[in-house]
Every structure is written in C-alpha cells, then in structure tokens.
N, C-alpha and C positions, 0 to 999 in steps of 0.2 A: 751576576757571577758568570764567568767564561765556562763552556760548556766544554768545550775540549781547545786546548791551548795547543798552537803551532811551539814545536822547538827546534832549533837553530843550532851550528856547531862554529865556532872561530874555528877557519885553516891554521894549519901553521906557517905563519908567513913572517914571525917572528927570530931574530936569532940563532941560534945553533941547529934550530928543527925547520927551518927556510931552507928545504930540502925539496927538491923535484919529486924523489918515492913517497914522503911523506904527505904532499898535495896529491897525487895519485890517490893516494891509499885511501886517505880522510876523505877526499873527495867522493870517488868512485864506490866506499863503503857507506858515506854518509845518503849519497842517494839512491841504494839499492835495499836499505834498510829504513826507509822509510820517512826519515826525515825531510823538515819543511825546506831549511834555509843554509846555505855557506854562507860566513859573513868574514870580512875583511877591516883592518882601517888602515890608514894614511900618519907619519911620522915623516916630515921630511930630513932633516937631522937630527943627531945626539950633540945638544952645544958642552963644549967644555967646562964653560963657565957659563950657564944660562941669568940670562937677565931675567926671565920670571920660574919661580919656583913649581914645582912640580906639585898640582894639590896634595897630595899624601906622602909627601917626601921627595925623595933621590928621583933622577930620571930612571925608566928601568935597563938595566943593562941591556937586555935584548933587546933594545928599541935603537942599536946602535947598527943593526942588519933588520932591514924590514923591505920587503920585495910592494912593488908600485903593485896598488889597489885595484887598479881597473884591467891594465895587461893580466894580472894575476885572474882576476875575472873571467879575461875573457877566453885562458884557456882554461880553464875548470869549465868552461861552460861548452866544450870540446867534446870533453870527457863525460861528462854527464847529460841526463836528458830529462831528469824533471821537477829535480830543486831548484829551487829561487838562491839565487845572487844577489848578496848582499853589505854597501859600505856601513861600518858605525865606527867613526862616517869617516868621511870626506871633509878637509875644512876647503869649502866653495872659495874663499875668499883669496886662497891663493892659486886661485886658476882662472884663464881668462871666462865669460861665463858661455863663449860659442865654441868653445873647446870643446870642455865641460859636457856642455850638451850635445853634443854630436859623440863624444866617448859614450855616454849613457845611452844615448838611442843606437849607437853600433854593438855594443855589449845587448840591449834587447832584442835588437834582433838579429846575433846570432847563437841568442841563445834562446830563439823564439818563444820572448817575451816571458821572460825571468827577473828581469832588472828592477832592484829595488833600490832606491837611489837614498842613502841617508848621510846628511850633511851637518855640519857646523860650523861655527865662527870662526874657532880658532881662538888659541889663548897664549902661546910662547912668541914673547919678542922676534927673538932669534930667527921664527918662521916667519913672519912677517919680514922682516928684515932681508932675507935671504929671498922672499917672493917680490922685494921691491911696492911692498901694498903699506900705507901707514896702517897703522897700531887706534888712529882714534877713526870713529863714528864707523864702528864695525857692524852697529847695527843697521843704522842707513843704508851702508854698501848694502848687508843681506837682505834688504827688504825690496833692493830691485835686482838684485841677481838672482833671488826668486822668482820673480813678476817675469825677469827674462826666460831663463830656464822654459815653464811653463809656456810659453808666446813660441821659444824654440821648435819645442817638443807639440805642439798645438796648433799652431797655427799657418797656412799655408805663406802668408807673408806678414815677417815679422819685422815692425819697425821701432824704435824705442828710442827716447832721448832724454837722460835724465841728469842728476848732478855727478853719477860717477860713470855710467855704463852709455855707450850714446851707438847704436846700430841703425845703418840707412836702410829705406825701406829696400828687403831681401829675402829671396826663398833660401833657406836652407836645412837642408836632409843630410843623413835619411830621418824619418820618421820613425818613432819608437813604435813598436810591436801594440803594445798595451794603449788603451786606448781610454782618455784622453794623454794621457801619461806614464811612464812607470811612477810608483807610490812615490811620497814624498815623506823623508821623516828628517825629522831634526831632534838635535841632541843639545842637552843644557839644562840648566833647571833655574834661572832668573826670570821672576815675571815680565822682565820684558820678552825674555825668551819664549815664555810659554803665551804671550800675546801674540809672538810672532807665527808659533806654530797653529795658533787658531785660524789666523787668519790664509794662510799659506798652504801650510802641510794636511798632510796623510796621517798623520800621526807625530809618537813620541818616542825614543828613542834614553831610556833613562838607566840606570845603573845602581844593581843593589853594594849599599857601602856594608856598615855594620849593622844596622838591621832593618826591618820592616819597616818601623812607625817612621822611619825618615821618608821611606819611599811612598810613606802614605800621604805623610802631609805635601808630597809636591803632586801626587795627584787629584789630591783637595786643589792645591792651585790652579793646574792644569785643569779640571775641570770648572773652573771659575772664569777661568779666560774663555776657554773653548763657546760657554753661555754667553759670555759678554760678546761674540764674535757671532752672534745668534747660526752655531752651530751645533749638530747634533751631537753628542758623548759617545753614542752606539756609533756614529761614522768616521771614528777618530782612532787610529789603532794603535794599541800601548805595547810597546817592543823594549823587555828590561834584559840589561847585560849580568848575567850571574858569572859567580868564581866558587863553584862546587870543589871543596873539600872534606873529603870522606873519610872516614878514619872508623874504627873498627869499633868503637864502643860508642854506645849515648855517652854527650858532653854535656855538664851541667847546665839549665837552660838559663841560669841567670849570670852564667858567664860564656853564653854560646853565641858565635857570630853566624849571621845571617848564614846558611848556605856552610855554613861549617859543622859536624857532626857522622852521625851513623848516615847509613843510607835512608833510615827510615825518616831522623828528625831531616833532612834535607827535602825528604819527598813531601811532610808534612810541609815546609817552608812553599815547594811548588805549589802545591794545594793552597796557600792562604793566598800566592801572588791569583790563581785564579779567581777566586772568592772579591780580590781586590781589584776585577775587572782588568786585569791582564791578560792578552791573547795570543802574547807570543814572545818565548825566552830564549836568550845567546847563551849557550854552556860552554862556556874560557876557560879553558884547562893552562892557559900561561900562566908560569910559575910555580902550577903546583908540580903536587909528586908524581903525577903523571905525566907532565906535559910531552915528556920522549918518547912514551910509548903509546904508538898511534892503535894499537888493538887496545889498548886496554878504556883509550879515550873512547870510543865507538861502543865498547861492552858496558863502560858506566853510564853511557850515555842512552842507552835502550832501555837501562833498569830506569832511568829518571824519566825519560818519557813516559814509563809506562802510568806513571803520576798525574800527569798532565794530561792524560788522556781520558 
C-alpha cells in the first residue's frame, strides 16, 4: 500500500478554458497550495471524418483548441517554482526523437529539473498521416526512440543506427537537470505495451474508465511484465488519470462509476487506488461541471488530496 500518494491537476489547456488567466491561476494556485504535479497532453488535430474511432466514442469537442504541450510547459514553469511538469503524454512517434529530447531537457532545466516526460504511441490515422510517420510497426519505432531519448539525455556522445532512427556519432545538449534522466512514463495498456514499459520506463501512466477491477487487472499485467523484465515493482511508478465527479448525494454503489459520487465515496475510491499500489493521481476536471471555474477546481481539489494523504 502507498503510504501517501502524490496528486496532480490537468491545466486547462483545452477548448474554451485555453485561456492565459486560466493557466496563471491553476497554475500559480496549484503550486502554492501544495500540490505534486501540472500535467498536460498533446492532440494534434480534430479530423473531420477520422479514420480511426475514438475509444469511447465522438472525438471530444474541446480537442478542437488544444495549446502545444511543451511551450505550455515551459512557461508555467516561469511562473511557478516547485511542482513537477508533466505530459500524459506526448505521442514520441510524431516527433523527430533529437527534438524531442533537447525540448524535454530545455523544459528541465528551466524549470530546474521538474520535467516529467510521459509518452505514447499514438493511435489516430489522421495523426500519423499528418506527421508523415507510417501507421505500422509503432512498436519497433518506440522501442529505439526510447533507447535514443535516453542516450540523448545521458550520454555525453550519442551515436545510434538502427532500422528507423540512424544519429552519427554527436554531442548534443543541453543536458537534463535530473539526473540520469527526467522520469519516463508511458501510457497504454497492451501487453506489448506493458513489456515495453518494463523494459524502458519509469513508470505507468494509466487511466480510471468505469471502475476499479479494470484498472486492477492491468496492473496484474503490468506487474507481470515489470518481473519478466527482472525489475523491481517498488521502482516502477504508477501514475492514474481520474475524472472526479462529485455530486451532492451517495450514488447507489452498484450503479456508481468509478470516481463518480459524493465527495466521500470518491475519497474512499482514492483510498482503494492507494491500497492498489498507486502513488500518484491526475484530477481532469475536462468536461465536467466544473471544468470553468478554476476556484472551485483547486477547492475540490484540496478536499480530495486530503484522501491521499
């Protein structure tokens, strides 16, 4: 069991609340009141007619204005001075990987090593398409734009030559603050996925749907690979995205979704994610009923830490 769980807040970086005061505000109150982590993601378009479907339906309307991941970063990282910065995530695969890396160790250190790097594959045609990257052997590509990243970030000359990525031998900085790396997490939940985070990452980067026992059984998996990759469980860091909706009464519990109810069955939901060795939660107020009003995300957000704590 997690003894005291780091919690995290998504900026608003989406849609109508992709607002300048709004990033101030969340920001500059998320880190004076105590919290661990900003976190951010990446959408590069809204396709019209998308060639792959959206897992849970429609794309979301707000993912039609979404402000770029890492400039977003790195001025919140301006303004504040000692939460961690954070993608879930980043898909790596549409960006070159010496970019990439040289954006995450510039975002470290100037935000004197805050940078928490969390990536993915990527799943919409449309994005691929639009990044000029094919659609097949996504895993291949991510298994040496890992290897590079890290070599980046690490090593004082990095040379590399493989079937997709080929770098001649080259110094290049700056170096990330954090030391070997800033963290590394990945998002996904296919056992190839979670073989690739054994071997690779920092961590996991996963997402509560409609309840619990889903997000158990993938960390049954997850830690199945993590062993097969003869690594340790305790040095593997579990980072799950919630969508807190609160409402005024207890909802029945056999019609109640994860993370949906009073404040209290929500606080009991944080309590089982620690129990279930989770040590650190994203609270996404997108879409709900609060998502505009940036005091009152920061006030629900204090009573739910106090849970986690």
């Amino acid at each position: 069991m997690v003894r005291i769980m780091k919690v995290g807040i998504r900026l608003p970086q989406t849609g109508k609340n992709a607002k300048l005061k709004n990033v101030i505000y969340l920001a500059e109150a998320a880190d004076s009141n105590g919290f661990d982590s900003l976190w951010v993601l990446e959408r590069l378009l809204w396709p019209i007619s998308p060639q792959t479907q959206y897992p849970s339906g429609n794309f979301p309307q707000d993912w039609q204005i979404v402000l770029e991941p890492l400039e977003l970063l790195s001025f919140v990282a301006a303004i504040t001075k000692k939460i961690y910065l954070g993608t879930s995530v980043i898909d790596m695969l549409f960006h070159n990987p010496v970019i990439l890396a040289k954006r995450f160790a510039t975002l470290d250190v100037l935000s004197s090593g805050r940078a928490l790097a969390g990536l993915g594959l990527g799943w919409s045609k449309d994005e691929f398409q639009a990044s000029n990257v094919p659609f097949e052997q996504k895993g291949r590509r991510a298994d040496e734009f890992l290897q590079l990243l890290k070599s980046i970030w690490s090593d004082e000359i990095t040379e590399f030559k493989g079937d997709f990525y080929t770098i001649p031998p080259s110094k290049i900085g700056p170096k990330p603050i954090q030391n070997p790396h800033p963290p590394v997490f990945l998002g996904g939940s296919s056992p190839n996925t979670f073989l690739r985070m054994a071997r690779y990452a920092d961590g996991w980067i996963g997402v509560v749907h409609d309840n619990l026992e889903q997000l158990q059984d993938s960390l049954n998996m997850l830690k199945q690979k993590v062993n097969e990759a003869d690594r340790k469980p305790k040095d593997f860091e579990i980072i799950v995205i919630t969508y807190p909706n609160i409402v005024e009464h207890d909802t029945k519990k056999e019609k109640r979704r994860a993370f949906t109810g009073s404040m209290n069955q929500v606080g009991i939901d944080i309590e089982r994610l620690k129990k279930m060795g989770v040590g650190h939660i994203i609270l996404n107020y997108n879409r709900s009923v609060i998502e505009d009003d940036m005091n009152a995300i920061i006030d629900m957000s204090k009573q739910l830490m106090s849970y986690a704590r």
